[in-house]
C-alpha positions in Angstrom: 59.4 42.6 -15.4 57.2 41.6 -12.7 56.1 38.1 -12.1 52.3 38.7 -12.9 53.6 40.1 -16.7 56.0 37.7 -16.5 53.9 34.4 -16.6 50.7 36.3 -18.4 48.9 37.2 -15.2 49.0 33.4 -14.5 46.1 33.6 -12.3 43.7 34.1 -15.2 45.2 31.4 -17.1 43.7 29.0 -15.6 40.6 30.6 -14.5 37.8 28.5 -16.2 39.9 25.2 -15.2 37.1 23.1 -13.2 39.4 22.0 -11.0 39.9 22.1 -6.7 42.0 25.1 -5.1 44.7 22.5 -4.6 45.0 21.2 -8.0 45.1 25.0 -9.2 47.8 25.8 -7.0 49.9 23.0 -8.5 48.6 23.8 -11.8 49.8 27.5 -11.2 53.5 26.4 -9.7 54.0 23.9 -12.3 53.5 27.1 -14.9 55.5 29.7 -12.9 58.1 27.1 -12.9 58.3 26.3 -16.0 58.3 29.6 -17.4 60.7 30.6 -15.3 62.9 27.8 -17.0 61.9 28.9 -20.2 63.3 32.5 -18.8 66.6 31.1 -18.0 66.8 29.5 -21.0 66.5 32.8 -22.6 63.7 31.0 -25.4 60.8 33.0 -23.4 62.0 36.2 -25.3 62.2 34.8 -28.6 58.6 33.6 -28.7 57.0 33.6 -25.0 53.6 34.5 -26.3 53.7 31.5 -28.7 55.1 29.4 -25.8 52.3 30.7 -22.8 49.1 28.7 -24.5 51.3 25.2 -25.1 52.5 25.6 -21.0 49.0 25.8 -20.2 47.3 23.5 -22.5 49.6 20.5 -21.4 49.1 21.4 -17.8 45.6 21.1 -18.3 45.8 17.7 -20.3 48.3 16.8 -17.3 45.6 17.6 -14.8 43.2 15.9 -17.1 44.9 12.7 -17.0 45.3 12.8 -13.2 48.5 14.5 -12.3 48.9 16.6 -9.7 52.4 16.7 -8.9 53.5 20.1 -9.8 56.9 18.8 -10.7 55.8 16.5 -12.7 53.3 19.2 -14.7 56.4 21.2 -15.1 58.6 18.6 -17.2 55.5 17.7 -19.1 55.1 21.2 -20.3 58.1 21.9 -20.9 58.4 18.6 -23.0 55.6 19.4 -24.9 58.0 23.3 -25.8 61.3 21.1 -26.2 59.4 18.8 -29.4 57.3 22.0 -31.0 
C-alpha cells in the first residue's frame, strides 16, 4: 500500500484548511504520523476509514487553537482515536 492510499491522499485532506504552507506541512506530518501509529497498532485496518476524519478534524481544532508543533498535533489526534 502506498503512502498516498495509505493516509487518504493526505494532501487533499487538508486542502481547504486556511492555513500558511508551514502550518500545513505540520498539519500533514502530524497525520502521516499518526496514521502510521495507528498502522503499527494494527487498529487502521479494523476501521481506518472511520478513524481518517477524527485524525483530521482534531488536527484542525489543534491548529485552530494555536498549535503547531507537529508532535504535539500527533498525540492530540491520536488521543482524540484512543477515547472514541
Amino acid at each position: 500500500m502506498s503512502d498516498e492510499t495509505s493516509t487518504g491522499n493526505a494532501a487533499d485532506l487538508f486542502a481547504d484548511a486556511p492555513y500558511d504552507a508551514a502550518t500545513l506541512a505540520s498539519m500533514f506530518e502530524a497525520y502521516a504520523a499518526a496514521w502510521h501509529e495507528l498502522q503499527m497498532m494494527n487498529v487502521v485496518s479494523r476501521s481506518g476509514e472511520e478513524m481518517r476524519p477524527k485524525l483530521v478534524l482534531r488536527i484542525l481544532k489543534a491548529a485552530a487553537a494555536g498549535e503547531r508543533d507537529p508532535d504535539r498535533m500527533k498525540l492530540l489526534a491520536l488521543h482524540a482515536i484512543d477515547r472514541r
